[in-house]
C-alpha positions as CSV (number, residue, x, y, z in Angstrom):
1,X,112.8,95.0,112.9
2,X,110.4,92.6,110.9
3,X,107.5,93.9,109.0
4,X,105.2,91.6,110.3
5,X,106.5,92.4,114.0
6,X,105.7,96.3,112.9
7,X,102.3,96.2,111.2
8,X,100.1,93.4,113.4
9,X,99.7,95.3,116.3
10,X,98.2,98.2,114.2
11,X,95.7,96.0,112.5
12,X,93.1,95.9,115.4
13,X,93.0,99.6,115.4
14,X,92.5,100.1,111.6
15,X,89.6,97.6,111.6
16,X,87.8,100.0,114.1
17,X,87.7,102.8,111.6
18,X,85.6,100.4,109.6
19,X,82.0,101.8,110.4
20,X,79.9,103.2,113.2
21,X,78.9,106.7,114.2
22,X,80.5,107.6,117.8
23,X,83.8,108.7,118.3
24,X,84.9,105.0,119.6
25,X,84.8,104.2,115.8
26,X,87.6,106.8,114.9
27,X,90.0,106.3,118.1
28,X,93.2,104.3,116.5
29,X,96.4,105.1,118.7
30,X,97.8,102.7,121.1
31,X,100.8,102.8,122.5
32,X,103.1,102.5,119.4
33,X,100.6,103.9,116.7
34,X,99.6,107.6,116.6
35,X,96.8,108.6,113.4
36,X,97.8,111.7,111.9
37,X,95.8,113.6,108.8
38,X,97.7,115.4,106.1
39,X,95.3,118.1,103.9
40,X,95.8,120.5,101.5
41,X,93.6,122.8,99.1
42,X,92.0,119.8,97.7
43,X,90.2,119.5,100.9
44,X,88.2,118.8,102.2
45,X,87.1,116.5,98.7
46,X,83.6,115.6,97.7
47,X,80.8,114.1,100.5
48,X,80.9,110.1,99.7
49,X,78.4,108.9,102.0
50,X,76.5,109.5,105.2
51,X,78.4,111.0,108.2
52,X,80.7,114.0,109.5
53,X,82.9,116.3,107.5
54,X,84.8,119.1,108.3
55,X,86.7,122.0,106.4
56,X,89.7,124.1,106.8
57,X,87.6,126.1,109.5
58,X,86.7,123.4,111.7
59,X,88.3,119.8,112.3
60,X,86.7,118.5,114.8
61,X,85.6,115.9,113.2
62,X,88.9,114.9,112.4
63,X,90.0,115.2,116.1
64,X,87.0,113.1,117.3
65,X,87.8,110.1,114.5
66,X,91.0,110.0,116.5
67,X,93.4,112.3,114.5
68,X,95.6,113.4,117.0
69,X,98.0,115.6,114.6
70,X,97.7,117.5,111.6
71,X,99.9,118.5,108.1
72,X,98.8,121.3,106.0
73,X,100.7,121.6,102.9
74,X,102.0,125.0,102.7
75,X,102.8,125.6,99.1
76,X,104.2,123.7,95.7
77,X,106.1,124.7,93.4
78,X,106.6,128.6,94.2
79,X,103.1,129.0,94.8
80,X,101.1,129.0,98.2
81,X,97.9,126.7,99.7
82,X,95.0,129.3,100.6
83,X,94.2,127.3,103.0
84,X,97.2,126.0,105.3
85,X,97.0,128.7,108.3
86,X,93.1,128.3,108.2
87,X,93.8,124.5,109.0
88,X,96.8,124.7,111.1
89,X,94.5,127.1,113.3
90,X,91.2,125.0,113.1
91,X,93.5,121.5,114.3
92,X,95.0,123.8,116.8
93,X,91.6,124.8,118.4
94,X,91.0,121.0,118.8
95,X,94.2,120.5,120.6
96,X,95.6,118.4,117.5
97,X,99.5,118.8,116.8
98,X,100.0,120.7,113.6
99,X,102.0,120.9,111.0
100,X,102.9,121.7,107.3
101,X,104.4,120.2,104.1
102,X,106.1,121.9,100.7
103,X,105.6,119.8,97.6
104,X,109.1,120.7,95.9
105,X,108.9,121.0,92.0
106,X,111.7,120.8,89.8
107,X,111.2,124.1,87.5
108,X,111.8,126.0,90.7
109,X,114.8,126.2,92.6
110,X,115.5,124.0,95.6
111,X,116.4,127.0,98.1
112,X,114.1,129.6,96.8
113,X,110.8,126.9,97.9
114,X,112.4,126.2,101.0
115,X,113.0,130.1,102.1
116,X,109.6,131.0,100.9
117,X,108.4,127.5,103.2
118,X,110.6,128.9,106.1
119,X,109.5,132.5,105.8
120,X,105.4,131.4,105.4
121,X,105.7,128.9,108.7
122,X,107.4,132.2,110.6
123,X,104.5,133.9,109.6
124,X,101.7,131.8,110.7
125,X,103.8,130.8,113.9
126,X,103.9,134.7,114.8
127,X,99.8,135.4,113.7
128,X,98.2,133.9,116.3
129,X,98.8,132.5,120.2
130,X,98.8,128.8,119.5
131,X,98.1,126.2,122.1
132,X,100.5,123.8,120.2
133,X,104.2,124.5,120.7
134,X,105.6,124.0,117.3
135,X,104.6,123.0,113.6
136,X,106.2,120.5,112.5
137,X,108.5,121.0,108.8
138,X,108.2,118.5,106.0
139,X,109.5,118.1,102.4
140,X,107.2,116.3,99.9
141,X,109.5,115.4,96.9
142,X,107.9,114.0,94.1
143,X,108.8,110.9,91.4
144,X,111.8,112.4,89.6
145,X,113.3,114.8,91.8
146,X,116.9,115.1,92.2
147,X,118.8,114.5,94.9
148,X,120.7,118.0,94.5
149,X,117.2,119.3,94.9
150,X,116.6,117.1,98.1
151,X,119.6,118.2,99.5
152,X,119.7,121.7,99.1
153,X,115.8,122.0,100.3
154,X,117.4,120.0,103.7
155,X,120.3,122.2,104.0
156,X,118.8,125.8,103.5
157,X,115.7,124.4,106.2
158,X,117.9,123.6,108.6
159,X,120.3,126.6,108.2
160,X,117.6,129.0,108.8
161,X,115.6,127.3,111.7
162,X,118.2,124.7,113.0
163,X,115.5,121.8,112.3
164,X,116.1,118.6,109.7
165,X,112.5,118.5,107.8
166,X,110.7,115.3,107.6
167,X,111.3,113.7,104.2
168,X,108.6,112.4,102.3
169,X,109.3,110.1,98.8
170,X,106.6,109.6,96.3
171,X,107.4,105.7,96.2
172,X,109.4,105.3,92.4
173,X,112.0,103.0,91.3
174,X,114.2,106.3,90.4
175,X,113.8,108.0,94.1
176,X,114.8,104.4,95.3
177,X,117.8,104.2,92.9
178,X,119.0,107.7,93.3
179,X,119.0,107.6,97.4
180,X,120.8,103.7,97.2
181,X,123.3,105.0,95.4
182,X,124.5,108.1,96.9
183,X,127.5,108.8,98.6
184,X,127.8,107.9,102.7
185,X,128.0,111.8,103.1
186,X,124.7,112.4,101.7
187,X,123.3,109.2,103.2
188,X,124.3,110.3,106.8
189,X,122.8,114.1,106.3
190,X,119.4,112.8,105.2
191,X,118.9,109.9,108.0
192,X,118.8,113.6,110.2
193,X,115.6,113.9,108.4
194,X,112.4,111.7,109.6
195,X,111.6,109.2,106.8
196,X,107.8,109.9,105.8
197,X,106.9,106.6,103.6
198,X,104.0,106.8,101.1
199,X,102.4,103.3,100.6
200,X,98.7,103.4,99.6
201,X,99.0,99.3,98.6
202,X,101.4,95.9,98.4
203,X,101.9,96.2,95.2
204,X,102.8,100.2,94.6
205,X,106.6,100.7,93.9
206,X,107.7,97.0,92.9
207,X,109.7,96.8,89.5
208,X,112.7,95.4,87.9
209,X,114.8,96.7,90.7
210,X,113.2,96.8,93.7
211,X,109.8,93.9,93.1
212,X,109.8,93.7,97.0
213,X,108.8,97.3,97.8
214,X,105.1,96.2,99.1
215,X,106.0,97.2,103.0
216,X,107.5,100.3,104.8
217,X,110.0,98.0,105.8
218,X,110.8,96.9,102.4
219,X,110.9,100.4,101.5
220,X,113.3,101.5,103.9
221,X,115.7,98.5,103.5
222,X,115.3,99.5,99.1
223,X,116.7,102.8,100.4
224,X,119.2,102.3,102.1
225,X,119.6,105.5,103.8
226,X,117.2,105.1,107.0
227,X,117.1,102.6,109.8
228,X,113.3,102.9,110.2
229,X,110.4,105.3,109.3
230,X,108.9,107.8,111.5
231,X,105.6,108.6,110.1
232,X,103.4,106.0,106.6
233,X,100.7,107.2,104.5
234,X,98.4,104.6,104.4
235,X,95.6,106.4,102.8
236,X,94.9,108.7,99.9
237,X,93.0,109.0,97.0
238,X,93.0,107.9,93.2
239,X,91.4,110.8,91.0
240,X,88.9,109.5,88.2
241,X,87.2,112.4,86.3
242,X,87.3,114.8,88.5
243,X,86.7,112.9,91.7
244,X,88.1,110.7,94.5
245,X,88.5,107.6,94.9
246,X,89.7,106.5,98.4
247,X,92.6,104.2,98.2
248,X,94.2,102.7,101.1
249,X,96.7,100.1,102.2
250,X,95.0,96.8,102.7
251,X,96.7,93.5,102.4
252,X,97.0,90.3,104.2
253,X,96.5,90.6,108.0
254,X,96.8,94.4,107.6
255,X,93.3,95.8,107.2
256,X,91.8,99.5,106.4
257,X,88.8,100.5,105.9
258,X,87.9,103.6,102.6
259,X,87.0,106.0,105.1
260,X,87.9,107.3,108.6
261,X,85.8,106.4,111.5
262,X,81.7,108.1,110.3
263,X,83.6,110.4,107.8
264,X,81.6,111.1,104.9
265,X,84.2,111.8,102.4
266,X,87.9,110.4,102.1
267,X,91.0,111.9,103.9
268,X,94.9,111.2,103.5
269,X,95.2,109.3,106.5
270,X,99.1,108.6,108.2
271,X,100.3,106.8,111.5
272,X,103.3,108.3,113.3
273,X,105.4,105.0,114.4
274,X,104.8,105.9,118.5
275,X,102.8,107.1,121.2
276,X,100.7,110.2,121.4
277,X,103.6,111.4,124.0
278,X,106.3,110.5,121.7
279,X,104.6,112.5,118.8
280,X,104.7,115.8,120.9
281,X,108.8,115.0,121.3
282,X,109.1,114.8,117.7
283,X,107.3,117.2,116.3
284,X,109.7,119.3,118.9
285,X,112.2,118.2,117.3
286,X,111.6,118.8,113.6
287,X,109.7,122.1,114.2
288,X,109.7,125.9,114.7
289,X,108.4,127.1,117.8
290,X,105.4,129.3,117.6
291,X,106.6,130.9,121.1
């Protein structure tokens, strides 16, 4: 499927998010686009301009800008968000579908960050009654991991909860040359996993290899793993001393605004590739029940 077939009928719903104060403003899923938020202990960051915020004990501003699912990270590197169960329970109270993310780093081992992911999801899943029926699992993989280290984060995931994680790529020339060029074994085990693409602008990712990597189409065919992607990070942040910067995908007939609806402060801001309906299904799919 063509890129420009994929991303025009999105581009009326990220113009609403441009301004306004009512909820109207932040309401962006149709039926092929769902807006989901990923936040970590960085959040929520610092107040921009005028309008609503929120914080890991209450969301509902998120939920009212049209958010309809939430990703906590969980941990990074061996050590654990203080706030992921505070905002996994404060989307949940919104009725927002929830779920988490571990930001694998190389100087730790591969299994040992995905059992203490596993074992810290069981956890919240069992600490509360939870209106949502499962949280999703996601891997966040960053420039110059290896695909050993990939792999064996997938493998022990789905050995102990019998769930393939969402995989999400920092967007580097050495993630796209080391997933092109693995074997059709390893190829066919990670298209079980969801394809999470991170594209914050048109131009992030192109190089000597790969100098058409400006579309989450582009990305997935530079892959060549994937037939399609699930879920695209449209929006972060740049940090510049200590602040943040919003920086979001905006290029040709595909408009977004900084902010999120009346936000008053940035937000990583994603679209699931489907209806509200269809993001219940997956998020069944590649989660742990909290039943």
């Amino acid at each position: 499927m063509k890129a420009r077939f994929l991303l025009l009928p999105f581009v009326g719903l990220l113009t609403q998010c441009g301004g306004g104060g009512g909820p109207a403003a932040g309401v962006i899923h149709s039926g092929r686009m769902t807006q989901v938020v990923n936040v970590s202990a960085y959040d929520p960051k610092e107040r921009q301009r005028e309008g609503r915020s929120y914080h890991e004990h209450d969301v509902s501003a998120l939920r009212a800008n049209g958010a309809a699912g939430l990703i906590a990270r969980c941990g990074k590197g061996g050590v654990l968000d203080t706030k992921c169960a505070n905002f996994l329970a404060a989307a949940d109270r919104e009725g927002m579908q929830i779920g988490a993310y571990y930001r694998l780093q190389n100087h730790v081992d591969a299994a040992v960050q995905a059992d203490q992911f596993v074992s810290r999801m069981e956890a919240i899943a069992r600490s509360r009654s939870w209106k949502a029926g499962n949280i999703l699992l996601c891997g966040d993989f960053d420039a110059r991991s290896r695909l050993s280290d990939i792999t064996r984060f997938v493998d022990r995931v789905h050995s102990r909860t019998g769930r393939y994680p969402v995989i999400y790529l920092e967007n580097s020339e050495h993630l796209k040359l080391l997933l092109s060029r693995a074997d059709a074994g390893t190829k066919a085990k990670l298209r079980q996993c969801p394809y999470w693409v991170a594209l914050y602008s048109h131009e992030s990712g192109a190089g000597r290899y790969f100098p058409t990597a400006g579309s989450p189409d582009g990305l997935v065919s530079h892959y060549n793993v994937w037939n399609d992607w699930s879920l695209w990070q449209y929006g972060g942040v740049d940090w510049e001393r200590g602040r943040s910067r919003p920086k979001v995908y905006s290029h040709g007939d595909f408009r977004a605004a900084p902010y999120l609806g009346n936000l008053d402060r940035p937000v990583e801001r994603n679209v699931f590739k489907g209806s509200p309906g269809e993001l219940a299904a997956f998020w069944s799919r590649h989660g742990i029940s909290t039943r």
